[in-house]
N, C-alpha and C positions, 0 to 999 in steps of 0.2 A: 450802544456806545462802541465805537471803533475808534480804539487807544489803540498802539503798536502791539503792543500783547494781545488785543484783540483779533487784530490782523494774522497773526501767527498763527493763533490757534482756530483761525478760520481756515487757513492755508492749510495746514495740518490736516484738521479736517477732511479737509477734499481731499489731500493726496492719501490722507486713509482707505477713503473710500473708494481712489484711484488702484491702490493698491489693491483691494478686497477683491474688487471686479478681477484684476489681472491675476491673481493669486488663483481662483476660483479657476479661471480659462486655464491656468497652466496648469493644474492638478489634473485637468480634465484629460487635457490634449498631453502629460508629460508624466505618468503616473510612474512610481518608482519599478525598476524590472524587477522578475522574480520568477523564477522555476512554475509553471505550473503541471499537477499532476494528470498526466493523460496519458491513460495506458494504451498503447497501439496494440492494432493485430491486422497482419498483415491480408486476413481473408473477409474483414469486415469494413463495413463504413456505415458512417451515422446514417439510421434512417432503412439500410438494409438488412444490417446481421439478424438471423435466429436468436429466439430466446439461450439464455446460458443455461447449462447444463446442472451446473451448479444447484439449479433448483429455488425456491423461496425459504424465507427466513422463517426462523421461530418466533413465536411471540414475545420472547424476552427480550430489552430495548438493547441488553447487550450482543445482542446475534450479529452479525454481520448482516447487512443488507440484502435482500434481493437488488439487482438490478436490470433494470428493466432494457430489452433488446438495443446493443449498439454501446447502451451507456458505458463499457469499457473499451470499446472499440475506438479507431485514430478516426478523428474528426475531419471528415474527405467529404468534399462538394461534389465528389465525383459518383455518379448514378446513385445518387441521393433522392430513395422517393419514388425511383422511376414508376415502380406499380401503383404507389398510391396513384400517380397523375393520369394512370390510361385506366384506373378502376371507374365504373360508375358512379354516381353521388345521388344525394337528395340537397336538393335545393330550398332553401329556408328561409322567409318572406316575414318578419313585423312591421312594426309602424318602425322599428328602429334602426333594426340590423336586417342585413343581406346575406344570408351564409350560406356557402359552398362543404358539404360534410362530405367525406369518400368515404364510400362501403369498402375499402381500403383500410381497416383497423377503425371507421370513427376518426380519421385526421380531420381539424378545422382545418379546413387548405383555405377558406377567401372568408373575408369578413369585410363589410362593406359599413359605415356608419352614416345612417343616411340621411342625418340630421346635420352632418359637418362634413362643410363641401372647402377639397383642397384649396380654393384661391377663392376669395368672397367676390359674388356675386355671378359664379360659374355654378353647374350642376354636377361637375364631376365631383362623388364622395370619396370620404377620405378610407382609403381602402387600408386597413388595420394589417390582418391576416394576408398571406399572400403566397403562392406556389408558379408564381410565372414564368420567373428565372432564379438560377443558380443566387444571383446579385440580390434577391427582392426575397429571397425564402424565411420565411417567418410562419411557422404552424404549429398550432397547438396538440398534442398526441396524446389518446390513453391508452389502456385498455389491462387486464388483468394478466397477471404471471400463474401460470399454474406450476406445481411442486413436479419435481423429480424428472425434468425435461420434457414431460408431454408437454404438448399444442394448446397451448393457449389461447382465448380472444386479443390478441396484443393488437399494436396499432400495424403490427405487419398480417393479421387475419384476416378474411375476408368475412364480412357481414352481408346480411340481405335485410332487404327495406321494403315494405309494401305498397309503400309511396317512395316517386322521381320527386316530389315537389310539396311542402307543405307550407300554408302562406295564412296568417292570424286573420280572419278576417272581423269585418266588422260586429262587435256584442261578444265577442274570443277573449279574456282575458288570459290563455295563453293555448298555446300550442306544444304537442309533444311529440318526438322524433326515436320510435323504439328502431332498433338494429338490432338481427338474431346472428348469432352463432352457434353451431354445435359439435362438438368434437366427433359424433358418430358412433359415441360409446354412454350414451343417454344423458351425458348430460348440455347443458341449453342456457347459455347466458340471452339477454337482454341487455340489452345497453341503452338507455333511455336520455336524448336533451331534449329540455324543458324551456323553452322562450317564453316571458309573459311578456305583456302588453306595456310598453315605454320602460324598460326594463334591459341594462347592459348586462346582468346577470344570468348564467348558465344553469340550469340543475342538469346533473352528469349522475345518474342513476344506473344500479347494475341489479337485475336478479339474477341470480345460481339458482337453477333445477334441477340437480343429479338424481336420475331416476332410471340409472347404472344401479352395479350390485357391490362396487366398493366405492370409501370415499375420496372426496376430490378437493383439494387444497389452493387455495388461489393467493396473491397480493395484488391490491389496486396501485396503478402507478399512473402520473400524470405528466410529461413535459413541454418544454417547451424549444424548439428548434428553431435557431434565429441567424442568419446570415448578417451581422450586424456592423453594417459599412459606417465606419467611422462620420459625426459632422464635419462639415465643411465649418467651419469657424470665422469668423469675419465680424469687425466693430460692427460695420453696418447692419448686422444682424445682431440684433445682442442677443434674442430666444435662441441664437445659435452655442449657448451656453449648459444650455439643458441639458441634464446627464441623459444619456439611450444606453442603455445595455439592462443585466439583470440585477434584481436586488431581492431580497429575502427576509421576513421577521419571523424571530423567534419563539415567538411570546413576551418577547421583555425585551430587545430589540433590532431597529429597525436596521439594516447595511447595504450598501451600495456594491454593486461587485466588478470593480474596475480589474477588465483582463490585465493583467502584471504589478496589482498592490497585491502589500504580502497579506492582507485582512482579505483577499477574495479568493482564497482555497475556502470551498463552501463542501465538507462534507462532516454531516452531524444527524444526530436524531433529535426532531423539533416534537410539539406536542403544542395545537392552539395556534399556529402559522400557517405561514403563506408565501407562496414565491410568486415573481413579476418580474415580466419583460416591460422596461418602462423606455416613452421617449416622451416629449412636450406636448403636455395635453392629453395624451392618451396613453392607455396601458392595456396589456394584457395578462390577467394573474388567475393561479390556481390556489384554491382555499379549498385544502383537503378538510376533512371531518375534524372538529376541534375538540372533538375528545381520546382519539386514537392518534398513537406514537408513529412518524412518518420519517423516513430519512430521506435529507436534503442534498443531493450532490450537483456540483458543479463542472463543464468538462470546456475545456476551451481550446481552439488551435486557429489561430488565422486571428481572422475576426467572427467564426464561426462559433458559436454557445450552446451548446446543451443545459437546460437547467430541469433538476425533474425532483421529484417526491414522491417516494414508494410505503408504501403500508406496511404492518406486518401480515403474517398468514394466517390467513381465515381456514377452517375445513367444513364443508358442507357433507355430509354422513348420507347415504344413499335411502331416496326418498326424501329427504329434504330439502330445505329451500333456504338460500341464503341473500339479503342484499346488501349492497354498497352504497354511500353516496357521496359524493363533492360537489364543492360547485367552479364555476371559472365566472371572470368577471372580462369583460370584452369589451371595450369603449372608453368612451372620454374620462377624465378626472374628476367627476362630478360629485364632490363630497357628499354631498346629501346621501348617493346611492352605495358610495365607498365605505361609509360610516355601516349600512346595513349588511353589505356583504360579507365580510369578513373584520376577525379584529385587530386593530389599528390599520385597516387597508388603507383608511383617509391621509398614512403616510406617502404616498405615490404621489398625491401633490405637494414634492419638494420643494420644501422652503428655505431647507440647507440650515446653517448654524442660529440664523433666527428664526426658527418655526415656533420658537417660545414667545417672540411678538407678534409673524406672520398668521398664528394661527386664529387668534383674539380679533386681528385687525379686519381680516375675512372675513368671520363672527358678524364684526360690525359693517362691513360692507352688505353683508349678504340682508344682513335686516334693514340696512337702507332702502337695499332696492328692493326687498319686500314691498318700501313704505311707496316709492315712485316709479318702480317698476323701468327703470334704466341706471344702466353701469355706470352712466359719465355725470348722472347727477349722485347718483349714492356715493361715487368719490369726494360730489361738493357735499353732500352732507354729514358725511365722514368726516373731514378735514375740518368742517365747521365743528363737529361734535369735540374732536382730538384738541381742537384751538380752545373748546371750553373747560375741556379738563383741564390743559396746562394755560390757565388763564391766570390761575395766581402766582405761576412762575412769572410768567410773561409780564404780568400787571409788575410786579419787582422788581424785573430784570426795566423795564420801560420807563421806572420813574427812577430808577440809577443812570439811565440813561438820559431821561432829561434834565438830572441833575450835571450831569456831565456837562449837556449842552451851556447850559446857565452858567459853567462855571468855566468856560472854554475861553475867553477873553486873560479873567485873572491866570487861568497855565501859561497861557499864549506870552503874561507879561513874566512870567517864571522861567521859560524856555530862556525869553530875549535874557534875564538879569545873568542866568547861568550857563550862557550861551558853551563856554568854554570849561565847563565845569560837569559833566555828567553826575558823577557824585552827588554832586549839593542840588541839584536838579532833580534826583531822583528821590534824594529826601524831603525837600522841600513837597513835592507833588504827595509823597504817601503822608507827610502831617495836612495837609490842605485835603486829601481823602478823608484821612481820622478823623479830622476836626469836623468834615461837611457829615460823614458817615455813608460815603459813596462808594461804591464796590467797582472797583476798573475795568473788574474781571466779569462781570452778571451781565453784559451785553450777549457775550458768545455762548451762555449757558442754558438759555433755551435754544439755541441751536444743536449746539452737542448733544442736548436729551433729544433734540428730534431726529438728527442722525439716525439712530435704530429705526426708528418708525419711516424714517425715508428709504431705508435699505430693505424694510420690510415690504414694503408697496412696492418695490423693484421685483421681489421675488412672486409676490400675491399677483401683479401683474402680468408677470411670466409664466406662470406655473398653474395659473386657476383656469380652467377651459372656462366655465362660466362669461368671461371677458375675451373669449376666444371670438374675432371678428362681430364684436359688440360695438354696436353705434353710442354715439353719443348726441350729436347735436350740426348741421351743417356740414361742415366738411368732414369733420371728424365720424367717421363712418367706420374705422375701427380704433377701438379704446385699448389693444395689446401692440400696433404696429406704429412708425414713427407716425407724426402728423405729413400728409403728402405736401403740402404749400408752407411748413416753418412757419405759422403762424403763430402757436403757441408758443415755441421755442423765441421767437420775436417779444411776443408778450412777456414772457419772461424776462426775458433781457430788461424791459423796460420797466417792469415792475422793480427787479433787483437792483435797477439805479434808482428808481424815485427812492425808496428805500436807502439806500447807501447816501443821496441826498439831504433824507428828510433826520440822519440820526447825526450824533457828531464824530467829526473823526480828527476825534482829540491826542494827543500824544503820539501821532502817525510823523514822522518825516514824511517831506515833499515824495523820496520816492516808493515809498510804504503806500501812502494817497493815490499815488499814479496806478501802482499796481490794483488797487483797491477798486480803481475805477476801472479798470479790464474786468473786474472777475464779473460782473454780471454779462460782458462780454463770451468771455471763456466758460460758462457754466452753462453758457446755451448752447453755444457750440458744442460744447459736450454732450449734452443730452438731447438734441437735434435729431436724434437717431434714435433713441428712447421712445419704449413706448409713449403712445400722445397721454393714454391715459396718467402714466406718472409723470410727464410735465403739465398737466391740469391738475395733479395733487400740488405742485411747487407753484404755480404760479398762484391759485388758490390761499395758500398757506402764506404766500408772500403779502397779496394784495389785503387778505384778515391781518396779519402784520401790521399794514402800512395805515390801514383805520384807527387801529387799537393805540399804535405809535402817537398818529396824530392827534387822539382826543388826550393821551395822555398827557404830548405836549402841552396840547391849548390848557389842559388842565393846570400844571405846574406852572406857564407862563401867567397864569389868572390867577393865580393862588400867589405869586412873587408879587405883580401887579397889586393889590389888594392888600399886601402887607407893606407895601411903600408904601401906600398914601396914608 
């Protein structure tokens, strides 16, 4: 039923929603200023300095931190790296990833994902990790702080590898990548990464063999170095919304770290976390050991980030043997694989302030396409499942509305009697409600409750690689990008009037009607650029609508029928 109040709160509605999207984009691109903490020094720069002098922490979580080389140094792109780039590497081949490792400290410098190629239906992969240019720098860094200013394996060490090249082959369920170091004073790390087979996750493994005659004191530290050029922002892109930069959970929770909000000074001792470089679709995150206490610092300057995670101190006693381990998760958003990595990692596929419906709704998407093994039909059978939960809204709101219809003549002669009288017109119409027991208001209230669930499909759309250049059916060849021919966007449209047709729009003024008949107009338009796959959730939802609508009618019209004669 589309009465004038109907209309309103339909209009409402959308400009909520209007609003939501714009609110979202300007927090992104407009985030409030704020001091951040970055201690310069005028003889270092990220990525070069020596270890600090300072030494490593104690084990109590009140110590002050170790920090690991650079991290209090001024964040300068300038001969950032240089050694890592002219050191050798080992080169690292699965079914899934492509990786470039520098015997340069162990930096990830290139990470290749070879299963997700940048423009569908090209071979070029989507290169994750990267050390090309100043502009493109994103690498991931470890390696251990030893105590009291000696030489460490840090990521500014030089390691040796006995393999240029290691590659999983086939019957390999994984592959292992050791790097030696050794101070020259008996003691001898190992640095070990571990790829298994279909596997975006890391094993980052360290043995200590001090076999010196005093002991030797270490802290494991992980970060991540990211030159992180802001999105380019634009309607026509709307996954141009996706947060890129770092974010961090606690243990209990999850935060976003937008350079200049005052919630993104990130320096704390976490225990059971993780940090991540996140952009659309994919991530790169480090999950240190979840039973040992780690501090988390943040260092920002430009658009350049630091984000890292230091341990406390371990001491290996001479003669003995100590090890470490963590892991890093390097690839798409793939919750299946997120869920096992780390705990809550499956937050990386941000769903933003509805991940409380986003995250159920996936749930049920993802068992659809269990059942038919394609995204653009698990959508149809999603929205058919959702249309059966809220069937008995619907069935209520439907036969108030075709009460409506039925009763659209006698208002029609209530308008004309009180044509000059608002008042007595208004009264009149709420005792002719009372009296029928028709609700004015129950047309736009399954709409309203589907609201969330439509904003949730906006973000599940966005945000789920799964649907990352998934087909669907014909043209639609991917389910996350607009439809390329407006086809659907068209359907829509034409859905959203049979619909606006087939209901009544009762208590509308002539130009309340006018407008009423635009918005199937305007709501394509709108979402014309939208991913295809959420305007095949809307026109879906419209067209189950417009059945459910119609049998209701024929119902009520045969049930009035029936009682005349």
């Amino acid at each position: 039923m589309f009465s004038g109040a109907n209309v309103r709160m339909l209009l409402w509605a959308l400009l909520a929603f209007a609003f939501y999207i714009c609110y979202t984009t300007w927090q992104l691109d407009y985030p409030a200023p704020v001091a951040q903490p970055v201690t310069a020094s005028a003889n270092n720069t990220l990525g070069t300095a020596l270890p600090s002098a300072s030494g490593v922490a104690g084990t109590s979580a009140t110590t002050t931190a170790p920090r690991p080389p650079a991290a209090n140094a001024a964040l300068s792109p300038a001969a950032d790296g240089a050694a890592a780039s002219d050191a050798p590497v080992v080169h690292v081949v699965t079914d899934v990833l492509d990786v470039v490792i520098s015997l340069a400290g162990g930096e990830l410098r290139q990470a290749d994902l070879l299963q997700y190629h940048v423009k569908k239906g090209e071979t070029a992969p989507v290169r994750l990790l990267n050390r090309d240019s100043a502009e493109s720098l994103y690498v991931l860094q470890s390696g251990l702080l030893a105590a009291n200013g000696t030489d460490g394996p840090t990521h500014l060490a030089h390691f040796s590898s006995a393999v240029s090249e290691a590659t999983l082959t086939a019957g390999q369920e994984s592959v292992a990548v050791p790097l030696t170091w050794t101070n020259g004073a008996g003691v001898t790390v190992t640095k070990t990464f571990t790829f298994r087979r279909g596997s975006y996750e890391v094993g980052l493994d360290y043995r200590v063999e001090n076999a010196g005659t005093s002991a030797w004191s270490f802290a494991s530290y992980a970060q991540l170095l990211r030159e992180n050029v802001p999105i380019e922002r634009s309607y026509f892109k709307p996954d141009s919304i996706s947060y890129k930069g770092p974010a961090y959970y606690d243990g209990a929770k999850y935060q976003k770290l937008t350079p200049g909000k005052k919630d993104s000074v990130l320096d704390k001792a976490v225990t059971g976390g993780w940090l991540a470089g996140l952009q659309n679709h994919f991530v790169a995150a480090i999950i240190p050991n979840a039973g040992a206490p780690y501090h988390y610092t943040l260092s920002t300057q430009g658009n350049r980030f630091l984000l890292s995670a230091t341990g406390n101190e371990q001491q290996v006693a001479p003669g003995a043997t100590a090890t470490q381990s963590e892991k890093l998760f390097i690839g798409p958003k793939l919750q299946a694989q997120l869920q096992q990595a780390g705990p809550e990692l499956f937050r990386v596929a941000d769903y933003g302030s509805l991940t409380i419906v986003a995250q159920p709704l996936f749930a049920l998407l993802n068992f659809c396409h269990s059942l038919v093994g394609n995204w653009g039909w698990a959508i149809l059978l999603a929205t058919l499942a959702l249309k059966l939960l809220f069937y008995p809204l619907s069935e209520a709101s439907g036969k108030s509305m075709a009460k409506m219809k039925a009763l659209a003549p006698r208002l029609k002669n209530l308008q004309e009697t009180y044509k000059d009288d608002r008042e007595k017109l208004a009264k009149a119409q709420m005792e002719m409600y009372k009296k029928e027991k028709v609700n004015p208001a129950a047309g736009c209230l399954p709409m309203l409750i589907q609201l969330p669930v439509f904003l949730a499909f906006y973000w599940v759309l966005f945000e789920s690689v799964e649907m990352r250049q998934a087909p669907f059916a014909g043209w639609i060849t991917d389910l996350s990008s607009r439809d390329p021919y407006f086809i659907l966007p068209v359907l829509m449209a034409a859905a959203n009037f049979i619909q606006f047709k087939l209901n009544p729009q009762v208590g509308a003024d002539p130009v309340q009607q006018k407008i009423f008949m635009l918005m199937p107009l305007i709501m394509s338009a709108t979402l014309a650029f939208f991913p295809s796959g959420l305007v095949l959730y809307w026109v879906t939802n419209t067209v189950l609508g417009i059945l459910q609508q119609w049998n209701i009618n024929r119902r009520i019209a045969a049930t009035g029928a029936k009682s005349r004669s």
